[in-house]
C-alpha positions, 0 to 999 in steps of 0.5 A: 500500500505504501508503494501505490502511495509513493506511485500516486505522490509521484505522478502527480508532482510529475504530472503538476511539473510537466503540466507547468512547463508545457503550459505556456506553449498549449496556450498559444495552440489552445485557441489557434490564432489561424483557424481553418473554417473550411476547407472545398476540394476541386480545381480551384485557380483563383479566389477574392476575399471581400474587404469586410471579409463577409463574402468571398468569389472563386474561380475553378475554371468552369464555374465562378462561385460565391460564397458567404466566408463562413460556409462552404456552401456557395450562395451563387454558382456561374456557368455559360455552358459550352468549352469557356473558362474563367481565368480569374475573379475579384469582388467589391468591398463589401461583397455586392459586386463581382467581376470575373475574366471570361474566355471562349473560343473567339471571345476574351473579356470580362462579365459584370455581376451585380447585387451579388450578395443577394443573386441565386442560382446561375446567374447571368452578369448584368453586362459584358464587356466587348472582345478585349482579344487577349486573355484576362489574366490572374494579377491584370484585373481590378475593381474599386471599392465601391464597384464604379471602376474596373480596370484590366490590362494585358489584353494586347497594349492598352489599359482599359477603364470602365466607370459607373459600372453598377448602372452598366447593362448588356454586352459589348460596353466599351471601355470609357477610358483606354490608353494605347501602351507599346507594351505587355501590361502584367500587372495592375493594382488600384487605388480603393477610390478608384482614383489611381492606377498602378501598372507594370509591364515588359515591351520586347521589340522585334527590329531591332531587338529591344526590352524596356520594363515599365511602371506606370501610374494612372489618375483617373477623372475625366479621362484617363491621364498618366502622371509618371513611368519609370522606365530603366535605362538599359545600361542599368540592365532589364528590370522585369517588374513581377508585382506591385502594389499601391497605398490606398491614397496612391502616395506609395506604390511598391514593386518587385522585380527580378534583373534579366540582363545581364545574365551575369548579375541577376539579382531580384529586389523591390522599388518604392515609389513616393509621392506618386500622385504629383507629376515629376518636376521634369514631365511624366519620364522623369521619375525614379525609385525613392528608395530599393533593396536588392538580393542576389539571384533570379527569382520569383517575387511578390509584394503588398504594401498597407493602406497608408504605404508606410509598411511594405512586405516583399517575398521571394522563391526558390533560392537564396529565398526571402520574407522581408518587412520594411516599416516607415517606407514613406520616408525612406531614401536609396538602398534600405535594409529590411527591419526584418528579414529572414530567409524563407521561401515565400511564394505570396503576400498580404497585408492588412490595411493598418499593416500590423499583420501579414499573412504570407504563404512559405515554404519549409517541409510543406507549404505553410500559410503564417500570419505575423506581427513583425512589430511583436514577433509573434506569429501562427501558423497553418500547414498546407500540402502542396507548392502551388498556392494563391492567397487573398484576405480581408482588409482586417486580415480577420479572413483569409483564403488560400487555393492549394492544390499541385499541377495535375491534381486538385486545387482545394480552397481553403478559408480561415478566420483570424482570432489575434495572436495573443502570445509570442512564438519562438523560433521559426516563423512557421513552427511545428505543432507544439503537441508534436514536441509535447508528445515524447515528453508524455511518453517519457514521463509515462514510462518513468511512472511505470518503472518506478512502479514495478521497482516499488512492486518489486521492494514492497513485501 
């Protein structure tokens, strides 16, 4: 008897200290910052997560789907019927309207939903726009807050706008603004207002052989007038801009690129451009990088900037990769180090409005969606499966959506909500379950427990 007494004192004072020690760490997992709502399997390819993070718009291909954020069941699916295919989406502020680029055999352009929060059914788009001839690519698409303006790019050499949308019906509507570019525009991104346009692109010419690299920055009024592009001298080499992004008030505009030329000092890096909606003393091409930071190797970039430009994250993949955040971007001036940096592979970006939180898809044993506080440190993590990944978020960062899927397989979507991080983690941005490192100790601990059980058998009379 006096043998199971000393088992029971010491399992329990065992118990009492490996309870306090591993306390602190099930605390941060004990209600997970990152909680997954819901997950859909399917060829998924494209989402867009409302700025209120109430609803959200998916592409897998054949079908365009609405949802509300909290349901995988979706309120509203899309199908034209026949070979077509949805190339990509994107959604208003609060969720009431939705465009979506469309391509069929003779056809590529845009369809126009509105009062999409309250559509059923398979809906037809309350207008369409002409034949743009050119696919509406993932990145060349864009809606303001409010609906109004559309904006697309990459269609052939022009940027097309389109105002007053929601009271826009029936096919072929031109666009209300267009501007002829010698180029082939890859990226666009506007203003919440709709009052500014950011937008990079490459222009290869045949005879003689040429490449010049763009950014360029677009007010919208009465018409469509380009305020300034930069456009690299090609003794500094060929910038190929790969992403960009613009503050909502359009003072900041940030984008990332990777050097082509010459092939002997290929670096990849950022530029940060302030002051954006002032025309260069100069003209329109006079305009340069405010600050940059640069990084060795070609790789893939990407990059989000918060809502009043004043913090900037920036990733890259495969090799040497990185995750950077620069805060106070609105003042800095040349060659700028990150206030964090690590080397993490980072296949996509977002940041929230107040730019306290980042969410960015990386890269270790699998691919892990993680949400951090560079001011704080702390952070929380999520394990995906597979390298091929899309992510859009609310503008509080409190929603966030993921296409995660492998070529040749499904792209699954996956939708989390954000309930804050509360307690910092140590270590590695993306940390392993702490149950994993949690569960040897338990098993120490058990078969301590039973050995000094069998000698106190072994002792007792």
């Amino acid at each position: 008897m006096n043998a199971i007494k000393k088992l029971l004192v010491f399992a329990s004072l065992a118990l009492l200290f490996a309870t306090t020690l591993v306390m602190p760490i099930v605390g941060v997992y004990a209600q997970p910052a990152l909680e997954l709502l819901w997950d859909l399997p399917g060829h998924f390819i494209d989402v867009a997560v409302s700025a209120n993070g109430q609803y959200l718009v998916a592409s897998n291909g054949s079908h365009v789907n609405f949802y509300a954020y909290d349901s995988a069941v979706p309120l509203w699916s899309h199908n034209v019927g026949g070979p077509h295919f949805y190339p990509t989406v994107m959604i208003s502020a609060d969720g009431s309207e939705v465009v979506v680029g469309f391509s069929a055999p003779g056809f590529d352009g845009i369809f126009y939903f509105t009062e999409a929060t309250i559509l059923t059914g398979n809906p037809d788009p309350a207008w369409t726009s002409i034949n743009l001839v050119g696919f509406v690519e993932r990145g060349t698409l864009d809606i303001s807050d409010d609906g109004e303006t559309v904006v697309v790019v990459g269609t052939g050499p022009n940027v097309m706008v389109w105002t007053e949308c929601t009271s826009k019906t029936g096919d072929d509507n031109v666009p209300d603004h267009a501007d002829f570019i010698p180029a082939n525009l890859e990226r666009v991104d506007m203003t919440p207002n709709g009052r500014y346009i950011a937008v990079a692109g490459i222009d290869q010419g045949e005879d003689p052989p040429t490449v010049n690299y763009y950014v360029l920055f677009y007010e919208v009024t009465n018409d469509l007038e380009l305020l300034w592009l930069f456009n690299p001298k090609e003794e500094d080499g060929w910038f190929q801009f790969q992403d960009l992004a613009v503050s909502d008030d359009g003072y900041g505009v940030v984008a990332s690129w990777v050097l082509d030329f010459p092939f002997d000092s290929q670096m990849s890096g950022v530029f940060y451009f302030n002051q954006s909606t002032t025309v260069p003393p100069n003209g329109p091409a006079d305009r340069e990088p405010s600050w940059g930071w640069e990084e060795p190797d070609w790789l893939q970039t990407t990059v989000a900037i918060s809502g009043d430009g004043d913090e900037v994250v920036y990733g890259s993949w495969p090799g040497p990769p990185t995750l950077c955040f620069w805060n106070m971007s609105r003042t800095r001036s040349g060659l700028e180090e990150p206030s964090f940096h690590d080397s993490v592979p980072t296949l996509d970006v977002a940041i929230s409005e107040n730019g306290q939180y980042t969410a960015a898809l990386i890269m270790g044993e699998g691919i892990g969606l993680v949400l951090v506080d560079f001011e704080s440190m702390y952070s929380d993590g999520y394990l995906l499966t597979t390298l091929h990944s899309i992510l859009s978020m609310s503008r509080n960062a409190e929603v966030i959506a993921v296409v995660d899927g492998e070529f040749g397989n499904e792209f699954s979507l996956n939708v989390f909500q954000f309930n804050g991080l509360q307690l910092p983690v140590g270590g590695e941005i993306l940390s392993v379950n702490p149950l994993q490192s949690i569960a040897p100790i338990l098993l120490s601990l058990i078969a301590a427990i039973a050995t000094v059980g069998l000698l106190l058998k072994k002792r007792s009379p």
